[in-house]
PABADREN-755290 format. One record per residue: x, y, z of N, C-alpha, C in turn; chain; residue number from 1. Coordinates in nm, 3 decimals. Layout:
residues N
+---------+---------+---------+---------+---------+---------+---------+---------+---------+-----+-----+
|      nX |      nY |      nZ |     caX |     caY |     caZ |      cX |      cY |      cZ | mol | seq |
+---------+---------+---------+---------+---------+---------+---------+---------+---------+-----+-----+
|       X |       Y |       Z |       X |       Y |       Z |       X |       Y |       Z |   A | NUM |
...
+---------+---------+---------+---------+---------+---------+---------+---------+---------+-----+-----+
END
This chain:
residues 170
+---------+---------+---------+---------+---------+---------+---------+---------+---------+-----+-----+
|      nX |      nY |      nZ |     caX |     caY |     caZ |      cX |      cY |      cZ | mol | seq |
+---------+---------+---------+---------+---------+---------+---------+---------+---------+-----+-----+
|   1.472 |   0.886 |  -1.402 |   1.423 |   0.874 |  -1.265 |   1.543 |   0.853 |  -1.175 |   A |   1 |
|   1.547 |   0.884 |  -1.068 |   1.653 |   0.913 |  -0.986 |   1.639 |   0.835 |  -0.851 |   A |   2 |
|   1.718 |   0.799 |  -0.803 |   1.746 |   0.641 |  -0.739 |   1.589 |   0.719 |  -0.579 |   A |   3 |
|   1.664 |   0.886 |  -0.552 |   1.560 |   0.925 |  -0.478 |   1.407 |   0.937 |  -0.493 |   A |   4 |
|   1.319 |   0.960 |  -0.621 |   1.223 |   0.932 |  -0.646 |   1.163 |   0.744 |  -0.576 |   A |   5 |
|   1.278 |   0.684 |  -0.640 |   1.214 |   0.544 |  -0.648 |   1.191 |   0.502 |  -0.511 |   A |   6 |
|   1.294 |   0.568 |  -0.381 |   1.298 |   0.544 |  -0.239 |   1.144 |   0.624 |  -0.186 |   A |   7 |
|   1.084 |   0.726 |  -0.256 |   0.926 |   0.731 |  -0.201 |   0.889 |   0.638 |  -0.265 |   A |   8 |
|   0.885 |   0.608 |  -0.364 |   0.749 |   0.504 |  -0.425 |   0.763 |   0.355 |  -0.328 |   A |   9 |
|   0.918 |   0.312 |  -0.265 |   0.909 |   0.209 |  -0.183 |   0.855 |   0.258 |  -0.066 |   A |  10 |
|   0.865 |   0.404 |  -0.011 |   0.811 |   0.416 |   0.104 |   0.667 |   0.402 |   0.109 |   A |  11 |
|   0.608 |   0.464 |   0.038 |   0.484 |   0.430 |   0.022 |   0.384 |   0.298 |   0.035 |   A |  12 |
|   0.508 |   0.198 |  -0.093 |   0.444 |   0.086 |  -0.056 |   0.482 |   0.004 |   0.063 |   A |  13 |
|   0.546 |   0.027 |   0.126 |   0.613 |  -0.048 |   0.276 |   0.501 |   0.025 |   0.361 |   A |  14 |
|   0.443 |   0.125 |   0.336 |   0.309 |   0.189 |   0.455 |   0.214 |   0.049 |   0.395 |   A |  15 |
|   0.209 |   0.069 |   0.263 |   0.042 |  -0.102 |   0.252 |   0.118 |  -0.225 |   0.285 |   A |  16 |
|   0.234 |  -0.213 |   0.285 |   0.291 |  -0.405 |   0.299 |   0.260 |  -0.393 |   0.489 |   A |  17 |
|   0.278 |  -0.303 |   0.552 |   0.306 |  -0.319 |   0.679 |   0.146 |  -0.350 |   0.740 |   A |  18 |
|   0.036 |  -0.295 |   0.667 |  -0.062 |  -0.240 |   0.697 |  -0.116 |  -0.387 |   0.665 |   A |  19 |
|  -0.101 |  -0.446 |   0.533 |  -0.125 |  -0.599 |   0.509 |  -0.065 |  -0.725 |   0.592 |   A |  20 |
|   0.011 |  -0.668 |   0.680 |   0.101 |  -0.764 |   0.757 |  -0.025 |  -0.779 |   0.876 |   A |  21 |
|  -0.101 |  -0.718 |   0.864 |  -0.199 |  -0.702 |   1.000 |  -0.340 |  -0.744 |   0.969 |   A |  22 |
|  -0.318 |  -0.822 |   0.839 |  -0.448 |  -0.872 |   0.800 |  -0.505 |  -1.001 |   0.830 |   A |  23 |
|  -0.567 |  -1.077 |   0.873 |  -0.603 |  -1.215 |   0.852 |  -0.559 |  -1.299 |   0.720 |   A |  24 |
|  -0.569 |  -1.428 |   0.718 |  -0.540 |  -1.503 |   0.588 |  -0.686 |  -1.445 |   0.498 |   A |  25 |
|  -0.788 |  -1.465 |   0.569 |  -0.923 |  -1.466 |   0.510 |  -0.918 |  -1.296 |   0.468 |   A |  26 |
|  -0.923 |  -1.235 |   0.516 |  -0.892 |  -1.087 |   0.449 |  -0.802 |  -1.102 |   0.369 |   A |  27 |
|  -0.662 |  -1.052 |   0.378 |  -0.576 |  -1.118 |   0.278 |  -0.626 |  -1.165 |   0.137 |   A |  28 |
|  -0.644 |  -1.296 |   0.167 |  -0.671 |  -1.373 |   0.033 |  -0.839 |  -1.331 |  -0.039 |   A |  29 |
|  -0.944 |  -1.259 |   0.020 |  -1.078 |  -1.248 |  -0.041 |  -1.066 |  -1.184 |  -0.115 |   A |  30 |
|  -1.188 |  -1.243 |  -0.230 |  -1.187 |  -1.236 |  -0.339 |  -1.246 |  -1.130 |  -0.380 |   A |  31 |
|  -1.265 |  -1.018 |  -0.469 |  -1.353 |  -0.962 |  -0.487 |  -1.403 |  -0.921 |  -0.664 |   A |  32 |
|  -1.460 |  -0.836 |  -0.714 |  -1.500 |  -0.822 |  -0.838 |  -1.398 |  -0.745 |  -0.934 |   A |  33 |
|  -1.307 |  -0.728 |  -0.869 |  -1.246 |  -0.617 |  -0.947 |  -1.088 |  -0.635 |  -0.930 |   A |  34 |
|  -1.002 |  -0.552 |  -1.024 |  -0.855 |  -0.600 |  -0.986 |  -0.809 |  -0.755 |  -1.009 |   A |  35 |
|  -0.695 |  -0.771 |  -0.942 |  -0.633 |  -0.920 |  -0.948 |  -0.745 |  -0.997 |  -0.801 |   A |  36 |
|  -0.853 |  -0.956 |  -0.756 |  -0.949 |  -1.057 |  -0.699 |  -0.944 |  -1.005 |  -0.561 |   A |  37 |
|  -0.790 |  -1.043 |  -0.519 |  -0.750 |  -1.022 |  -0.374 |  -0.666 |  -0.936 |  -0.349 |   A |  38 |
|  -0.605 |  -0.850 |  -0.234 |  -0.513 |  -0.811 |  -0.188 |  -0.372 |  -0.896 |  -0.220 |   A |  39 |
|  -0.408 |  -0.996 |  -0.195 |  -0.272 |  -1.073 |  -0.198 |  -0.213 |  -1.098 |  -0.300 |   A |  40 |
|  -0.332 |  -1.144 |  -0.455 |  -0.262 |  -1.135 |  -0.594 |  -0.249 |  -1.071 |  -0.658 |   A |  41 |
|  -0.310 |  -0.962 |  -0.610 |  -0.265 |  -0.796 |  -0.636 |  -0.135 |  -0.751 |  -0.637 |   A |  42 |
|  -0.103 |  -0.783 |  -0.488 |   0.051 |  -0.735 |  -0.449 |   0.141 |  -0.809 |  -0.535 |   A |  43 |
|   0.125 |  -0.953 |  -0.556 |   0.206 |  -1.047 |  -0.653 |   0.252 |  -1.001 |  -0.795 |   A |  44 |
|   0.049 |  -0.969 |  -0.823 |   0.091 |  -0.915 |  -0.993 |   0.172 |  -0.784 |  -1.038 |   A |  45 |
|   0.151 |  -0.662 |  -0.898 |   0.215 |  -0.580 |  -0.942 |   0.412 |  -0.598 |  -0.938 |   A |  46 |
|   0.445 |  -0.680 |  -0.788 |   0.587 |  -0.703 |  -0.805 |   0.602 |  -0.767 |  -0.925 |   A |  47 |
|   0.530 |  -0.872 |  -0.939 |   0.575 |  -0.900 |  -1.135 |   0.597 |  -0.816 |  -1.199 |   A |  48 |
|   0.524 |  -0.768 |  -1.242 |   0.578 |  -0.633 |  -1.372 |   0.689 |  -0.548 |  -1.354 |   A |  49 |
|   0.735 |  -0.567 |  -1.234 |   0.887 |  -0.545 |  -1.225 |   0.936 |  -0.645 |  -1.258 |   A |  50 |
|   0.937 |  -0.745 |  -1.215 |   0.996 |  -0.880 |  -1.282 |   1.008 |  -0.885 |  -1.406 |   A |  51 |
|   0.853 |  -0.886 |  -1.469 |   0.860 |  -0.934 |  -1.609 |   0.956 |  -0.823 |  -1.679 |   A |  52 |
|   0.946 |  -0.710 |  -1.667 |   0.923 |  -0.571 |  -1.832 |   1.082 |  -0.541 |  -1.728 |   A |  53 |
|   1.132 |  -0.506 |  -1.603 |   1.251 |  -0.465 |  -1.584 |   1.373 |  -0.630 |  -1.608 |   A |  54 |
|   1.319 |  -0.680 |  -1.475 |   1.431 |  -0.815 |  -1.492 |   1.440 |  -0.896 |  -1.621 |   A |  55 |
|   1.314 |  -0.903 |  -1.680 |   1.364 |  -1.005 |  -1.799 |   1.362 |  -0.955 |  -1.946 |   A |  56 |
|   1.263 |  -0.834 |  -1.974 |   1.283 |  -0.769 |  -2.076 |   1.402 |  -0.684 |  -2.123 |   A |  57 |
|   1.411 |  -0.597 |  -2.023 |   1.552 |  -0.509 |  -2.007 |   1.645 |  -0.554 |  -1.975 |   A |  58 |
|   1.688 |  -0.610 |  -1.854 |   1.815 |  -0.675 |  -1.813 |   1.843 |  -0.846 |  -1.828 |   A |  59 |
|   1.734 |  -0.934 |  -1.942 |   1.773 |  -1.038 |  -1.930 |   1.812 |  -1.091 |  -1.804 |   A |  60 |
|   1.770 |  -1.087 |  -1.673 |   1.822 |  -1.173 |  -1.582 |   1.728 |  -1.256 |  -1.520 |   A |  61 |
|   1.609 |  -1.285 |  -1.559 |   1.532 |  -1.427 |  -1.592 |   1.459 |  -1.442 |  -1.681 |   A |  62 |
|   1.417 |  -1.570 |  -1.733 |   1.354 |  -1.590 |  -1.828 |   1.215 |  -1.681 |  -1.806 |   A |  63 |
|   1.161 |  -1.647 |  -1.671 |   1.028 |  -1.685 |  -1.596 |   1.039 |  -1.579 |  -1.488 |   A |  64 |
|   0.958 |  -1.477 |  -1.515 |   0.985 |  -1.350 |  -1.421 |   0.845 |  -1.400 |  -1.342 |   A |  65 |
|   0.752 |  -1.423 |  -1.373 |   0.614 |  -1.455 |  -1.340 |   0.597 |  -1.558 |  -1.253 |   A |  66 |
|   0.519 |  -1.629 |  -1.126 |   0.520 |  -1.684 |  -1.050 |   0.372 |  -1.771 |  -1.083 |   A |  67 |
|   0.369 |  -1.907 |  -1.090 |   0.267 |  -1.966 |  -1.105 |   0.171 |  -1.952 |  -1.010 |   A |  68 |
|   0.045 |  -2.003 |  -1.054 |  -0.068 |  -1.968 |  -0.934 |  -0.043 |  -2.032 |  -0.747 |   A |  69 |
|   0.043 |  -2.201 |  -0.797 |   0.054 |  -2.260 |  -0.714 |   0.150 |  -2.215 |  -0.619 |   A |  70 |
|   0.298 |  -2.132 |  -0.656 |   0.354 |  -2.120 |  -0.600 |   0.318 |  -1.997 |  -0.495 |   A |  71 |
|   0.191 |  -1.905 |  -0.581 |   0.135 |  -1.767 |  -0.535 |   0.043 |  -1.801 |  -0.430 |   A |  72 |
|  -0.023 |  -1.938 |  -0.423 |  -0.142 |  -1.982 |  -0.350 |  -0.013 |  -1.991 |  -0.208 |   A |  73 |
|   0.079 |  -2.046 |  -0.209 |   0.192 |  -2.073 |  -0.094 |   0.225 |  -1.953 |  -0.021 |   A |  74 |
|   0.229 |  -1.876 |  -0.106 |   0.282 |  -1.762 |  -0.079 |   0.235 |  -1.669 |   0.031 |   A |  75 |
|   0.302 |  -1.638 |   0.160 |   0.271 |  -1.545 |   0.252 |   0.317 |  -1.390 |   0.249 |   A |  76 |
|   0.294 |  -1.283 |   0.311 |   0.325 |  -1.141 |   0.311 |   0.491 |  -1.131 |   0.328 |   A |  77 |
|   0.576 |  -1.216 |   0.373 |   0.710 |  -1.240 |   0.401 |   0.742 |  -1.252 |   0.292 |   A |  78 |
|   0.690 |  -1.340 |   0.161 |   0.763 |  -1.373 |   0.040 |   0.726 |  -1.279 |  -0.022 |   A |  79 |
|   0.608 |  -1.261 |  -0.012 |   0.554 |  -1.105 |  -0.106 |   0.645 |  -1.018 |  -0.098 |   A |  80 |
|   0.726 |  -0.948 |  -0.002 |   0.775 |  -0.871 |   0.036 |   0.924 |  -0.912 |   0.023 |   A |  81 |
|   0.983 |  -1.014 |  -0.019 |   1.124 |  -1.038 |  -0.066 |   1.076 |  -1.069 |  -0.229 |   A |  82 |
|   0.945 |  -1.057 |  -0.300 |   0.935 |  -1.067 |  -0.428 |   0.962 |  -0.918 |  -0.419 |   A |  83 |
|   0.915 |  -0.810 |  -0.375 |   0.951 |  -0.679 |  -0.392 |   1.112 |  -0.672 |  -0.369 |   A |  84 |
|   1.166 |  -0.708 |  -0.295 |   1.284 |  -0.649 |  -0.287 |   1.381 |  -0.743 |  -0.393 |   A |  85 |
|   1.311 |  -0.829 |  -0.463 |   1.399 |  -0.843 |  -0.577 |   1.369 |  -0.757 |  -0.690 |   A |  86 |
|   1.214 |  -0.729 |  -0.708 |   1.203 |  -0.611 |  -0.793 |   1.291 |  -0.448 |  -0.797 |   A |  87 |
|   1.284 |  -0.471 |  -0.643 |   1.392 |  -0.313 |  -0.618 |   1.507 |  -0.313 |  -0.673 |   A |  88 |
|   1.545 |  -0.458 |  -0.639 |   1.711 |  -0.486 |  -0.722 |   1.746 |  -0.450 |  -0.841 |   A |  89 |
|   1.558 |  -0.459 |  -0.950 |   1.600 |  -0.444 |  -1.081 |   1.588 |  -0.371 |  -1.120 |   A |  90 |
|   1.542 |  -0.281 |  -1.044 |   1.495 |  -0.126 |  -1.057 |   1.664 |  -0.015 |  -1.028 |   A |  91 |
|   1.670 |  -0.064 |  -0.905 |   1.862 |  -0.025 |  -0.918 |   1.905 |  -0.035 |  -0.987 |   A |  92 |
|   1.933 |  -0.213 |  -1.098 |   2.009 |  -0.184 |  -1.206 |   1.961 |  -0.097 |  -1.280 |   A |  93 |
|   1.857 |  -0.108 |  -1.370 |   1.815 |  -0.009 |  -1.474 |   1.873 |   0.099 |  -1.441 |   A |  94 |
|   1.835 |   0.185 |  -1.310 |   1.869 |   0.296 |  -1.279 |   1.999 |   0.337 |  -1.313 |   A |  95 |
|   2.128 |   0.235 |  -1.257 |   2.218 |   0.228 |  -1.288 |   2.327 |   0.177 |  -1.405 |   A |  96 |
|   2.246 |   0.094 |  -1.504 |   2.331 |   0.061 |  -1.639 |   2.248 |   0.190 |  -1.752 |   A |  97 |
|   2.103 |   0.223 |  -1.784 |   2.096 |   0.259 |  -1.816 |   2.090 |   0.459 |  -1.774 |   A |  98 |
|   2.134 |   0.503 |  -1.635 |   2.117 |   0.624 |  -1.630 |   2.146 |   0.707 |  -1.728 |   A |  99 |
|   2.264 |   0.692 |  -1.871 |   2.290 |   0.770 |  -1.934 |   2.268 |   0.758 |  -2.061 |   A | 100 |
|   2.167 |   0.667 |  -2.086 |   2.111 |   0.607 |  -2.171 |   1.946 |   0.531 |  -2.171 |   A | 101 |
|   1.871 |   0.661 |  -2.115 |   1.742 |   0.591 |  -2.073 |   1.642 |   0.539 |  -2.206 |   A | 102 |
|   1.686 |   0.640 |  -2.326 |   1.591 |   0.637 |  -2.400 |   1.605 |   0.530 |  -2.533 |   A | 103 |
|   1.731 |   0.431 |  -2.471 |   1.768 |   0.373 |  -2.554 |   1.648 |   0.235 |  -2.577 |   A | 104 |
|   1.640 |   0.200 |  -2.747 |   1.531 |   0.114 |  -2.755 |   1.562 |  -0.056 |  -2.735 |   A | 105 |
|   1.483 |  -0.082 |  -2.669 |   1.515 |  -0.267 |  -2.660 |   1.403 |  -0.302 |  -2.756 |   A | 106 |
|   1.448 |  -0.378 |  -2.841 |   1.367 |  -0.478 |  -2.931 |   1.351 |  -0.610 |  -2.904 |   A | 107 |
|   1.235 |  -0.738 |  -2.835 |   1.274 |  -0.844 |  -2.802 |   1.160 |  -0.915 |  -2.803 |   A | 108 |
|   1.117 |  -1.018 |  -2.799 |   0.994 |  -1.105 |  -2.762 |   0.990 |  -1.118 |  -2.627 |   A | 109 |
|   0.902 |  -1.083 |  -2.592 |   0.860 |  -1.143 |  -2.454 |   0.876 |  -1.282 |  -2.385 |   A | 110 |
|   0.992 |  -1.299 |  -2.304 |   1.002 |  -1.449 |  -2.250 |   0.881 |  -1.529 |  -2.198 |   A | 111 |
|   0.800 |  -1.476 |  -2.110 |   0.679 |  -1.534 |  -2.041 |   0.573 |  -1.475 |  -2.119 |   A | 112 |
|   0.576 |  -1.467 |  -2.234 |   0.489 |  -1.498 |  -2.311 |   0.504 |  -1.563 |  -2.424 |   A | 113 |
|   0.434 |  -1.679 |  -2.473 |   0.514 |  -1.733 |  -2.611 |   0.410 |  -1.646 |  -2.746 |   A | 114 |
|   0.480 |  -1.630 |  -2.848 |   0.428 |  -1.614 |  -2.948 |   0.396 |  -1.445 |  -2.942 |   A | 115 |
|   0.454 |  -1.361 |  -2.817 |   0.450 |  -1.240 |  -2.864 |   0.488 |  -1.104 |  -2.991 |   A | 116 |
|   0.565 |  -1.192 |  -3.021 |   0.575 |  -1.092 |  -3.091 |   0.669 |  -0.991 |  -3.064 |   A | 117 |
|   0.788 |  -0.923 |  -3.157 |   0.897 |  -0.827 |  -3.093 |   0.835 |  -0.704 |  -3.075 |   A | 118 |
|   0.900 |  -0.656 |  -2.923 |   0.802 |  -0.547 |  -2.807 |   0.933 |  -0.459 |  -2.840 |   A | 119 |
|   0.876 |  -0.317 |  -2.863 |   1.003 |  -0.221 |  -2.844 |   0.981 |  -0.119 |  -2.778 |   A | 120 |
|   1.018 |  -0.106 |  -2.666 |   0.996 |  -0.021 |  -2.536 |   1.182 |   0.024 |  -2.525 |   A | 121 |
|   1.147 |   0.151 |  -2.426 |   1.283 |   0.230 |  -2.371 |   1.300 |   0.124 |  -2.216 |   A | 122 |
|   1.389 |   0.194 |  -2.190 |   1.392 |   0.106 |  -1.995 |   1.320 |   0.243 |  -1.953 |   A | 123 |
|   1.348 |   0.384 |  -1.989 |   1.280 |   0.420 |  -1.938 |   1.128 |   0.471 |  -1.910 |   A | 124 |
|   1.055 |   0.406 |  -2.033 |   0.917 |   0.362 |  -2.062 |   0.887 |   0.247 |  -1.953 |   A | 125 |
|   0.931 |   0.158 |  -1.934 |   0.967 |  -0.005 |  -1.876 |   0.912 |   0.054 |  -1.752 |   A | 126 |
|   1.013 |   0.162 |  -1.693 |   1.039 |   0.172 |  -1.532 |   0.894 |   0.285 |  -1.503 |   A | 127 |
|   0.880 |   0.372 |  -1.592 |   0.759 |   0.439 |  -1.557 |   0.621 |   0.362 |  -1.546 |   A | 128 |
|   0.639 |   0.254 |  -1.655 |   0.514 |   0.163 |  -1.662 |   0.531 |   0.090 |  -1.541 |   A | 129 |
|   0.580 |   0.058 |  -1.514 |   0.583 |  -0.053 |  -1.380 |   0.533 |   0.032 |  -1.230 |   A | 130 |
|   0.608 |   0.173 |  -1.235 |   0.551 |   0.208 |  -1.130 |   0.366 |   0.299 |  -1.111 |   A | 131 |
|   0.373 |   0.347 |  -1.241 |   0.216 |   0.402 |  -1.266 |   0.146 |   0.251 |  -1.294 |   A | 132 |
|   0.182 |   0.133 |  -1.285 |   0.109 |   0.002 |  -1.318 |   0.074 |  -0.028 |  -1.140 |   A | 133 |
|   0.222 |   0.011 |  -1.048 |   0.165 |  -0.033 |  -0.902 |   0.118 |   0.082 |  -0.903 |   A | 134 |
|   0.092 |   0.212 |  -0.867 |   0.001 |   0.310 |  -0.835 |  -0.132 |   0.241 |  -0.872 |   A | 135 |
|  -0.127 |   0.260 |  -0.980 |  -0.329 |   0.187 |  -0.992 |  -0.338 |   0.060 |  -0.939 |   A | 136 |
|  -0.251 |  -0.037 |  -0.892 |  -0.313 |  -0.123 |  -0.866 |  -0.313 |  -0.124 |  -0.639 |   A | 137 |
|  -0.205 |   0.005 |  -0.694 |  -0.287 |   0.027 |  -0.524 |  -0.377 |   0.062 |  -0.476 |   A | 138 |
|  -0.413 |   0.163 |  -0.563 |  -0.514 |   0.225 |  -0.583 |  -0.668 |   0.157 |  -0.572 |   A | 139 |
|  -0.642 |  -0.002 |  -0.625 |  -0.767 |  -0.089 |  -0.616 |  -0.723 |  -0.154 |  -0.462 |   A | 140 |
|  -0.594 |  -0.215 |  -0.456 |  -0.576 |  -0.280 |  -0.282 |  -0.649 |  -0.194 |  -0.163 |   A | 141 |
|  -0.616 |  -0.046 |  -0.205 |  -0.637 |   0.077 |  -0.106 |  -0.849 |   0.061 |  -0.045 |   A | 142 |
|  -0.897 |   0.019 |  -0.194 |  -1.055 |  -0.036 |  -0.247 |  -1.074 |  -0.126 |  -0.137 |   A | 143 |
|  -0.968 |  -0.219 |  -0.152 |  -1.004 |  -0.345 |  -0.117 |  -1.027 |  -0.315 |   0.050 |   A | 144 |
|  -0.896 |  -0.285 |   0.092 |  -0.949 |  -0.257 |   0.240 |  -1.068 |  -0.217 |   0.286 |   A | 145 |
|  -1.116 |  -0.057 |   0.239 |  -1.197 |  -0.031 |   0.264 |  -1.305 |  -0.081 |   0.230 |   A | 146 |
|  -1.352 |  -0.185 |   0.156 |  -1.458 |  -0.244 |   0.157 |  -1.473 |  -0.359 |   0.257 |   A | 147 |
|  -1.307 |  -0.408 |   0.325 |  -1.330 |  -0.535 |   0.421 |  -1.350 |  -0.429 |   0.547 |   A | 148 |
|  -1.388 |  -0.304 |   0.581 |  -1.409 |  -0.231 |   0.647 |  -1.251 |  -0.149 |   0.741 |   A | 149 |
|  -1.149 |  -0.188 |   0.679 |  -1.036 |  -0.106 |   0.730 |  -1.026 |   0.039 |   0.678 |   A | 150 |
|  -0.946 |   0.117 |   0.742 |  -0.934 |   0.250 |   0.735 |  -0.785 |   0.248 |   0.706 |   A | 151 |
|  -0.777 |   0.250 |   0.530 |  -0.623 |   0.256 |   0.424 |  -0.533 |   0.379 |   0.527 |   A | 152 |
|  -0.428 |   0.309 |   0.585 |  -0.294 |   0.413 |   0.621 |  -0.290 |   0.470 |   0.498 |   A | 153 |
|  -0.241 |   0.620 |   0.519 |  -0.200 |   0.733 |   0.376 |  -0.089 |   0.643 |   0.300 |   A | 154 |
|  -0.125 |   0.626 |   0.179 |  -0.010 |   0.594 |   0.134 |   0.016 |   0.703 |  -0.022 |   A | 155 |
|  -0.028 |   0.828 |  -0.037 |   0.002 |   0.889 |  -0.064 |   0.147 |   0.997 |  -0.054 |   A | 156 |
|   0.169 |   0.986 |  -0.152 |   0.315 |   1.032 |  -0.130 |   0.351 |   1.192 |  -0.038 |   A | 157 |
|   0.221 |   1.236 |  -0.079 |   0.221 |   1.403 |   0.012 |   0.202 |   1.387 |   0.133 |   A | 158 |
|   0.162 |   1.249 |   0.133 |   0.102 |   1.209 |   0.322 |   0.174 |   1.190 |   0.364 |   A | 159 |
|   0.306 |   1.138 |   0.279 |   0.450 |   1.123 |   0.370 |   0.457 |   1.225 |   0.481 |   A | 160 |
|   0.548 |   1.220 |   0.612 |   0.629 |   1.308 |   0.707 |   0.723 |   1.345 |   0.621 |   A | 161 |
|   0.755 |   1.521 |   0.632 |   0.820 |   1.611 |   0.592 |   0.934 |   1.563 |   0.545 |   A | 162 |
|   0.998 |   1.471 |   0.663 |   1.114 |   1.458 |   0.709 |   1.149 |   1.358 |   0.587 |   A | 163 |
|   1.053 |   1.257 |   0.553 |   1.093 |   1.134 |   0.430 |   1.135 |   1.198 |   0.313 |   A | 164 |
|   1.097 |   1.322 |   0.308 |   1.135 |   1.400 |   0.139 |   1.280 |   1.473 |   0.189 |   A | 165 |
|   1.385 |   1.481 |   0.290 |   1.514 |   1.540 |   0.299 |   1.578 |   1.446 |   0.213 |   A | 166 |
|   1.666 |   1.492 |   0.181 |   1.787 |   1.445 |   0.061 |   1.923 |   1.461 |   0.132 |   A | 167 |
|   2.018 |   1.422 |   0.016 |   2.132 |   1.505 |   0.119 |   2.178 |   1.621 |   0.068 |   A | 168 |
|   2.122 |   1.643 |  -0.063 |   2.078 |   1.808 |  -0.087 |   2.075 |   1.934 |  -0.004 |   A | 169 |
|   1.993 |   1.888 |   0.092 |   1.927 |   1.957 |   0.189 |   2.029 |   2.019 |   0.291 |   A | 170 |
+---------+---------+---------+---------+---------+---------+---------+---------+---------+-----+-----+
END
């Protein structure tokens, strides 16, 4: 995956973070039947799985990638959104220690989980799972709106403007 791919998948999600910036607490946080409940622990659980499977599985650089409920209950769209941009960070590295070596295997136990058991995934298994893990779970946020009666901004990647897919290719 190529550092340009990963700059749509942030564009995309910066169309729902901006779009969530315009929500009430009570929207925001409601609960519903499906998914991580809310919009808000939605957005949490999916920046985790960058956390967990890139930062601490692959690159060892924590060993509590996961955020307790209490600290998540604190948590506003501002932190949400610097939990993503530490996920981006770890998504750069990968990109960048392993580019020439994607398919190489990590063997390890899972830190934030005890008693897992050794997991053997590629980074570049890691990095695809994490982002087809936020696709579906936008996919339910996208739900969520429209059931609190909002009308989901495109956050489809074809819905992008022309102009977001130039390179310097081009």
């Amino acid at each position: 995956m190529l550092k340009d791919e990963y700059e749509w998948v942030k564009q995309t999600r910066q169309v729902l973070l901006d779009q969530c910036k315009e929500l009430n607490e009570n929207d925001f946080t409601k609960e519903f039947g499906f998914g991580f409940q809310s919009i808000k622990d939605s957005l949490v659980h999916v920046a985790g799985c960058y956390h967990a499977w890139l930062g601490s599985f692959v690159l060892l650089e924590t060993t509590s990638p996961l955020l307790t409920k209490e600290v998540i209950s604190e948590m506003q769209i501002g932190d949400i959104q610097g939990y993503f941009q530490q996920a981006d960070k770890y998504v750069d590295t990968v990109i960048e220690k392993f580019r020439n070596n994607f398919g190489v295997i990590i063997e390890r136990e899972l830190a934030w989980k005890v008693d897992s058991g050794a997991v053997r995934k590629t980074p570049h298994q890691l990095l695809m799972h994490s982002i087809t893990h936020e696709y579906h779970h936008k996919g339910q946020i996208v739900a969520m709106l429209r059931l609190l009666g909002y009308i989901p901004n495109n956050t489809d990647i074809l819905g992008l403007p022309e102009k977001e897919f130039a390179t310097d290719d081009n």
